[in-house]
VOKE-644097 format. One record per residue (C-alpha): residue number from 0; residue in one letter; x, y, z. Coordinates in steps of 0.001 Angstrom, whole numbers, padded with zeros to 6 digits. Layout:
REM VOKE-644097
+-----+---------+---------+---------+---------+
! num ! residuo !      px !      py !      pz !
+-----+---------+---------+---------+---------+
! NUM !       A !       X !       Y !       Z !
...
+-----+---------+---------+---------+---------+
//
This chain:
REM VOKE-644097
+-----+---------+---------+---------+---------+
! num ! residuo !      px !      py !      pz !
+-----+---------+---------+---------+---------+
!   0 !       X !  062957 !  004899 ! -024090 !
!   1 !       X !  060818 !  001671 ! -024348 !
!   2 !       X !  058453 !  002485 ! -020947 !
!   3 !       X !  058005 !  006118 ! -022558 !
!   4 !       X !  055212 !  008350 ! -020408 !
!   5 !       X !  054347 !  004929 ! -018477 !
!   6 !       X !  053691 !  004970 ! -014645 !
!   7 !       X !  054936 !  002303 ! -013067 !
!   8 !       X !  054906 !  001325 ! -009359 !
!   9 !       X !  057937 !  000033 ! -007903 !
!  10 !       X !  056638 ! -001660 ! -004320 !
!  11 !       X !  060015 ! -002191 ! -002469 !
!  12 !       X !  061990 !  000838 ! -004045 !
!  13 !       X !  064106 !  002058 ! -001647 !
!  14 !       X !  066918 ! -000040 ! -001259 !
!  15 !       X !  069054 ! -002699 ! -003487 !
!  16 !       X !  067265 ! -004119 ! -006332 !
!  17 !       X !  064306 ! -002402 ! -005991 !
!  18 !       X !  066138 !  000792 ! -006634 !
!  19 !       X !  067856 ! -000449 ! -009581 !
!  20 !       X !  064795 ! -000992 ! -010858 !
!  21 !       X !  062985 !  002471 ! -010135 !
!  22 !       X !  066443 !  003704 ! -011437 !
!  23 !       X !  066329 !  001605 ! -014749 !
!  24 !       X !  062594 !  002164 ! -015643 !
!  25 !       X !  062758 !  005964 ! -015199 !
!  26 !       X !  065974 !  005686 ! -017591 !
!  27 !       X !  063874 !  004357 ! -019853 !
!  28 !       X !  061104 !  007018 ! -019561 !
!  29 !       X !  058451 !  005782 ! -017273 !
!  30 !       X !  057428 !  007835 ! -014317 !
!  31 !       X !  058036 !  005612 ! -011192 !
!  32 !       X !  055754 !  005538 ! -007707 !
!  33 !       X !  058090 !  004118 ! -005114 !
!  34 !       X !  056819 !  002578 ! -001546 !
!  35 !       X !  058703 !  001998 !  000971 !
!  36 !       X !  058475 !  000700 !  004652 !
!  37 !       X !  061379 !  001489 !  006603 !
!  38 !       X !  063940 !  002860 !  004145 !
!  39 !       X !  062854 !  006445 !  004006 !
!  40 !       X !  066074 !  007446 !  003059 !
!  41 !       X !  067162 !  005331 !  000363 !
!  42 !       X !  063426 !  005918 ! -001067 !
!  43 !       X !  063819 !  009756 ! -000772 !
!  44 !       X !  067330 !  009394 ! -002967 !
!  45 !       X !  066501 !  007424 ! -005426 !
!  46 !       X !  063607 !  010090 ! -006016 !
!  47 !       X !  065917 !  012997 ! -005821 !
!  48 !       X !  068138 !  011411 ! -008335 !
!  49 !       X !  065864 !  010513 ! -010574 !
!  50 !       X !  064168 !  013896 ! -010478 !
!  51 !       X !  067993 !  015260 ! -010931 !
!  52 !       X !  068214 !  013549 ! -013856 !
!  53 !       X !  065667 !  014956 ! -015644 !
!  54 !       X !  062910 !  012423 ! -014473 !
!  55 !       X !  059555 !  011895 ! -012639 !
!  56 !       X !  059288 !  009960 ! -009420 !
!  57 !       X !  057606 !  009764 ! -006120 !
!  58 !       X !  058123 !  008102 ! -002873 !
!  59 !       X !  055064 !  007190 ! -000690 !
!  60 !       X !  055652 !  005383 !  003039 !
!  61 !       X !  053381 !  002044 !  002869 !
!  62 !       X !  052937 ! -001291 !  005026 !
!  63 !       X !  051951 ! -003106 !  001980 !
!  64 !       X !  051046 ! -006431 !  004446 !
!  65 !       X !  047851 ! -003401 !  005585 !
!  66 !       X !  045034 ! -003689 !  002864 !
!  67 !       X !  044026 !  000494 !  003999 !
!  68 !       X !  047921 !  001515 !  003709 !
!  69 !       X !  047726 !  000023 !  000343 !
!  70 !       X !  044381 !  001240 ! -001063 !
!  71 !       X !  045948 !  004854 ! -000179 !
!  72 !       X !  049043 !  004208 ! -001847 !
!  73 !       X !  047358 !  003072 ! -005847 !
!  74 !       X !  045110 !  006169 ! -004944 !
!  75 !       X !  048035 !  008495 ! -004450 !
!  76 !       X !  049561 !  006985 ! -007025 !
!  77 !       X !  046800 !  007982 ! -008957 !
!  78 !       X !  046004 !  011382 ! -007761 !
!  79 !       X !  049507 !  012180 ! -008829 !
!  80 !       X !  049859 !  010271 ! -012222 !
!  81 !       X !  046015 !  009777 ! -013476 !
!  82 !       X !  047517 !  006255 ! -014146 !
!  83 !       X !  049085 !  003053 ! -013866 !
!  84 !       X !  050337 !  001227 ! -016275 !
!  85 !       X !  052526 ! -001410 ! -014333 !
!  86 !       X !  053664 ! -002829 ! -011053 !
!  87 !       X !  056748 ! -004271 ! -009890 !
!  88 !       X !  056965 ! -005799 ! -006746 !
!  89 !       X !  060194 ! -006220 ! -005214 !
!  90 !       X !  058706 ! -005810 ! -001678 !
!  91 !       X !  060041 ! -008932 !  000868 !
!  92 !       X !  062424 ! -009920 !  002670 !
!  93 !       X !  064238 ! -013467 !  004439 !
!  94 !       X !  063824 ! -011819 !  008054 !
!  95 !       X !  065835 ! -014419 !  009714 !
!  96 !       X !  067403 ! -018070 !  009090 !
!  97 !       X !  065547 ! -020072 !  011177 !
!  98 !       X !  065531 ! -024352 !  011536 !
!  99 !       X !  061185 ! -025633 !  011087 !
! 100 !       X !  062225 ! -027137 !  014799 !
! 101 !       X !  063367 ! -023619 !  016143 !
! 102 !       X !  060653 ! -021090 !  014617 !
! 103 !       X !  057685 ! -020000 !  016125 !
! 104 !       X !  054330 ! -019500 !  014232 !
! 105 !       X !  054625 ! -015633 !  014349 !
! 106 !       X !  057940 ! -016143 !  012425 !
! 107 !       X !  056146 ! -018278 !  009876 !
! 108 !       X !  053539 ! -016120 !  009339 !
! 109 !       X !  055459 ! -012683 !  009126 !
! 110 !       X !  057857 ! -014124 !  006633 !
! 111 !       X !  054600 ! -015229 !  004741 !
! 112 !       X !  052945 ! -011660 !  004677 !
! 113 !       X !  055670 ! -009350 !  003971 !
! 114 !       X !  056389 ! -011570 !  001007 !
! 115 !       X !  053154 ! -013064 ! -000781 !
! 116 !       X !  050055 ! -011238 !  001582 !
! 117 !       X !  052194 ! -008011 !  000540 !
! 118 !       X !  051961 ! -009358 ! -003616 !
! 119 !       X !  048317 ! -010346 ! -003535 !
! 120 !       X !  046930 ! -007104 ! -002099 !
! 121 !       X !  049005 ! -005216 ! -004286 !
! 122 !       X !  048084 ! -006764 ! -007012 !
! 123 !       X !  044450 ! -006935 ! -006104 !
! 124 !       X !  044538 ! -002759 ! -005696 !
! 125 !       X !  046313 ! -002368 ! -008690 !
! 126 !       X !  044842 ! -004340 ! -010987 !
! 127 !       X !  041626 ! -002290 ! -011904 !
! 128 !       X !  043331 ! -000115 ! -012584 !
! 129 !       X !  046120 ! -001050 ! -014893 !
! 130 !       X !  045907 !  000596 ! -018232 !
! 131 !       X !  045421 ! -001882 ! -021230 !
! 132 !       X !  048257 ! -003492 ! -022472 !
! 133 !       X !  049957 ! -003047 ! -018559 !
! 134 !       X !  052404 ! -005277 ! -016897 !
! 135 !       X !  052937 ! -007202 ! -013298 !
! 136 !       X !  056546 ! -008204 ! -012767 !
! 137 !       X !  056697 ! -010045 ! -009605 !
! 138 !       X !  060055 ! -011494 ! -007418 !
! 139 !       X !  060497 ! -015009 ! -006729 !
! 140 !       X !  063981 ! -016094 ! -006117 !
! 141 !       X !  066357 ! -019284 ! -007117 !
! 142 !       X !  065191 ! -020602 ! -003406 !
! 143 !       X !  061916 ! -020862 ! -004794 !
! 144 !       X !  063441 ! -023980 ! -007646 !
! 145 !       X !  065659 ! -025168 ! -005059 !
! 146 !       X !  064582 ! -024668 ! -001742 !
! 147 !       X !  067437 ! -021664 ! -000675 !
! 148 !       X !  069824 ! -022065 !  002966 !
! 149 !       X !  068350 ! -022397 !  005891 !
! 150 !       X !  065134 ! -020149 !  005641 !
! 151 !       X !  062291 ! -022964 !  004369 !
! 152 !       X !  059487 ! -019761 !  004835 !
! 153 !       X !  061385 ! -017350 !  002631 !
! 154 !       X !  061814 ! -020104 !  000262 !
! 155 !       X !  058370 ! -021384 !  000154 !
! 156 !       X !  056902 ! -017864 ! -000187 !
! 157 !       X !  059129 ! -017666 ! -003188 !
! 158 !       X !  057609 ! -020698 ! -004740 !
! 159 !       X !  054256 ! -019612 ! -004238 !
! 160 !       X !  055135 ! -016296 ! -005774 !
! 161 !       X !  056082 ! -018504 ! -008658 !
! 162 !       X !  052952 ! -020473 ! -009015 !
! 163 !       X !  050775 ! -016898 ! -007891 !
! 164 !       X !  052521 ! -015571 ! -011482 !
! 165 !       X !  051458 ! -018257 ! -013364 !
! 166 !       X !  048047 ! -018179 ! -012205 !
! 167 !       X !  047996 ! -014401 ! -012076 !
! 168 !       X !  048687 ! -014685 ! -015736 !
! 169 !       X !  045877 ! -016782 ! -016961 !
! 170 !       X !  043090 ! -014863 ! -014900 !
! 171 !       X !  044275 ! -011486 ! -016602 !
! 172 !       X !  045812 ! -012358 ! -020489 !
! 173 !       X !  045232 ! -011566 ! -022412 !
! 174 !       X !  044997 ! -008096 ! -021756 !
! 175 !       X !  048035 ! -007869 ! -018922 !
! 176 !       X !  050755 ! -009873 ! -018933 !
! 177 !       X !  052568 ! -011354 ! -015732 !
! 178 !       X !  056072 ! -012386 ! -014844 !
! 179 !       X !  058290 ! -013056 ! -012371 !
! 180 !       X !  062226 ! -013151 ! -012006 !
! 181 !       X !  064039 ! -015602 ! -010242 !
! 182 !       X !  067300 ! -013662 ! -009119 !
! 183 !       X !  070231 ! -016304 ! -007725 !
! 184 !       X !  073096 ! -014222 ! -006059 !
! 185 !       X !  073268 ! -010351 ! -006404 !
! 186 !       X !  075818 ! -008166 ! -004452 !
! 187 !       X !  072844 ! -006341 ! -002374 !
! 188 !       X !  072574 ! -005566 !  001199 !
! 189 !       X !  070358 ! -008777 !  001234 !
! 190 !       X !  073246 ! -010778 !  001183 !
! 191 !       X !  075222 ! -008553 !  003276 !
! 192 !       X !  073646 ! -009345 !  006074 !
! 193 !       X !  071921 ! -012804 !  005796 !
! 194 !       X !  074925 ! -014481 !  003690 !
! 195 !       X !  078607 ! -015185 !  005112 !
! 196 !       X !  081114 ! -014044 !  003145 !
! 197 !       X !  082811 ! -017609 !  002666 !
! 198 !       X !  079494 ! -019091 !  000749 !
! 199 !       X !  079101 ! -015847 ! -001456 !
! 200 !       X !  082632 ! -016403 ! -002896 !
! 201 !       X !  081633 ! -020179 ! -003212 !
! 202 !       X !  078535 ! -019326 ! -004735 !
! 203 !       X !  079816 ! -017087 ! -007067 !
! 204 !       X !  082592 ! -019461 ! -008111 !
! 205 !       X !  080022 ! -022469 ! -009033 !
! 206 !       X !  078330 ! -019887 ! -011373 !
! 207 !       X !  079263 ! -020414 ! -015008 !
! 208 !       X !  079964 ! -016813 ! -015155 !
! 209 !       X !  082219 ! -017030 ! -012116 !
! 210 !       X !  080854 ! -013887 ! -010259 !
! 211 !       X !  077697 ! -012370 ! -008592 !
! 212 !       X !  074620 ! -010761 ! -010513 !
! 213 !       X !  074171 ! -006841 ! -010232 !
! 214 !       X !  071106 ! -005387 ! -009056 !
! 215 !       X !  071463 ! -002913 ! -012389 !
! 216 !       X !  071481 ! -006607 ! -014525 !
! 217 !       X !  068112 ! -007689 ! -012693 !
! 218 !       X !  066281 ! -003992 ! -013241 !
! 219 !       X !  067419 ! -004216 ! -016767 !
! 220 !       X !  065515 ! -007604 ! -017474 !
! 221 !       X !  062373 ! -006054 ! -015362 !
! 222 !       X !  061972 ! -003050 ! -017641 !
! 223 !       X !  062450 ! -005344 ! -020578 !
! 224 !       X !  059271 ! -007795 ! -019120 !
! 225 !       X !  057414 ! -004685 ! -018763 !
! 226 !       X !  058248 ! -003057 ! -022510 !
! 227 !       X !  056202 ! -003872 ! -025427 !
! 228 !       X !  059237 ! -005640 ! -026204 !
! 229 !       X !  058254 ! -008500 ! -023950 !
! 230 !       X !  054558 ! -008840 ! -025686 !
! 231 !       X !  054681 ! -012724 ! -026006 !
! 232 !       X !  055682 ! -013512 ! -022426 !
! 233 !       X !  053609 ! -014017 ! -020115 !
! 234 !       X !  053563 ! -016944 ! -016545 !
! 235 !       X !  057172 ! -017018 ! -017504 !
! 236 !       X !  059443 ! -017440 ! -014031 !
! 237 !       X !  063012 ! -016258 ! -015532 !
! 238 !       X !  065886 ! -016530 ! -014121 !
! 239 !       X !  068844 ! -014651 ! -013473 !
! 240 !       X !  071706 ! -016809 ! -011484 !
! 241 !       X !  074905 ! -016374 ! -013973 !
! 242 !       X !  074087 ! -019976 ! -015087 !
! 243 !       X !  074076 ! -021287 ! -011512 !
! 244 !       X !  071518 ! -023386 ! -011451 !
! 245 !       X !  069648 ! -024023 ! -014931 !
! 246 !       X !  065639 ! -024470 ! -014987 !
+-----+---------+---------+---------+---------+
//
């Protein structure tokens, strides 16, 4: 029970990874705030199940790209926790794979905001906040070291997210630590729908493990970066590719 009677907000919860993790932290006895945007009913089941299972959780709808929405969402968070002691933002998404030459500026810009505006004003809200000692563990992605497949926004949102942790880091140590993951290929919806089948296998088969990640394996690192167990990491950009690609 290493995130015992912590609060920890899990932006992105509803859905793939960012339900393992809400899954995985209350495991390990944090109570978990979940936002969502449009997955109201993956949200609402991960929060039944946790609750089920003997835990605390609560689900709260949020455009976190809206610096209001996400004001009310650390204050609810508040109101029902009296505190926050990390954050976890898995919020994001690839949107589309779209060629520089085909994309328009609204496509640029959206990718942009639902994956670093989305980080910054969470993190700005949250940050006051944060209980001493708390925790930030943010989501880049291996397309942030190597540029992904055909989506050069989602991939250079991912980089900044990278060089935001790093930065993030030094402006709040040493009193809160910051990290990020760098996930390569995990069986999620994500891939489902932007990946072909064909380059998954492929993929999976250049790993030096010679499979896909789980979304379980990734929410088992995050509660580790957010444990007292992690107390001497901090900037670090991990990653978590089966040996794909090496850093």
């Amino acid at each position: 029970m290493i995130l015992q009677d912590r609060v920890i907000i899990v932006a992105g919860g509803g859905r793939d990874i960012g339900a393992a993790c809400a899954y995985d932290i209350a495991k390990k006895g944090a109570k978990v705030l979940i936002t969502y945007h449009a997955s109201a009913e993956g949200a609402n089941k991960v929060v039944d199940n946790i609750k089920q299972s003997g835990g605390q959780a609560e689900a709260i709808q949020a455009d976190l790209t809206n610096p209001q929405q996400v004001a009310s969402c650390v204050a609810q968070t508040l109101e029902l926790f009296n505190k926050i002691d990390g954050l976890v933002h898995v919020a994001g998404g690839l949107i589309a794979r779209k060629k520089i030459t085909e994309m328009s500026l609204e496509h640029w810009r959206h990718v942009m905001d639902v994956n670093m505006t989305s980080l910054f004003l969470m993190s700005q809200a949250v940050i006051p906040h944060l209980s001493n000692k708390g925790s930030i563990v943010t989501f880049a992605s291996q397309a942030g070291r190597d540029g992904g497949g055909g989506a050069v926004p989602y991939a250079s949102s991912k980089g900044a997210i990278m060089t935001f942790t790093r930065g993030l880091a030094k402006e709040l140590g040493p009193d809160i630590r910051v990290n990020s993951v760098c996930p390569g290929m995990i069986s999620t919806g994500f891939h489902d729908t932007f990946t072909p089948d064909e380059v998954r296998k492929n993929v999976a088969q250049a790993t030096v493990l010679k499979r896909e990640g789980e979304a379980s394996e990734v929410a088992s690192l995050v509660s580790f970066l957010l444990s007292d167990e992690a107390s001497y990491i901090t900037g670090a950009n991990i990653d978590i590719n089966g040996g794909l690609v090496f850093s």
